[in-house]
N, C-alpha and C positions, 0 to 999 in steps of 0.2 A: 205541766212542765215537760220539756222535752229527755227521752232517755239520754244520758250521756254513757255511750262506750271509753272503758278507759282506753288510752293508746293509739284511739282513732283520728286525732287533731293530725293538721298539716301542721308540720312545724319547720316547712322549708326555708321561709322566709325568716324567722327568729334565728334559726342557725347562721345563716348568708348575714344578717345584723350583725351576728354576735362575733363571728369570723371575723367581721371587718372592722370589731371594735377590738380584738383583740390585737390584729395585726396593727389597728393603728397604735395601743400602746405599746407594743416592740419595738415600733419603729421610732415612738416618741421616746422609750426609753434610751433605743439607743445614740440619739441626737446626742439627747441630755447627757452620756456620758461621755460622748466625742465631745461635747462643747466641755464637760469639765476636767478631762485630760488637756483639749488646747488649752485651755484657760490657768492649767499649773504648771504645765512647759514653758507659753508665754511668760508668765509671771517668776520662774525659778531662775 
């Protein structure tokens, strides 16, 4: 079996994922909360 160094992993690509799935729920969240502000203005 091969030695594994801790801390030696590329982990640039996991990051660059992880960044873009975080930004994508930001930006999902903040939809959802524009759509349910119009949605209680519209309706009030």
């Amino acid at each position: 079996m091969a030695e594994h160094k801790h801390g030696s992993m590329d982990t640039r690509e996991q990051e660059k994922t992880f960044n873009g799935f975080i930004r994508l729920v930001v930006w999902g969240a903040g939809i959802s909360i524009g759509i349910l502000i119009f949605l209680a203005l519209v309706n009030a």
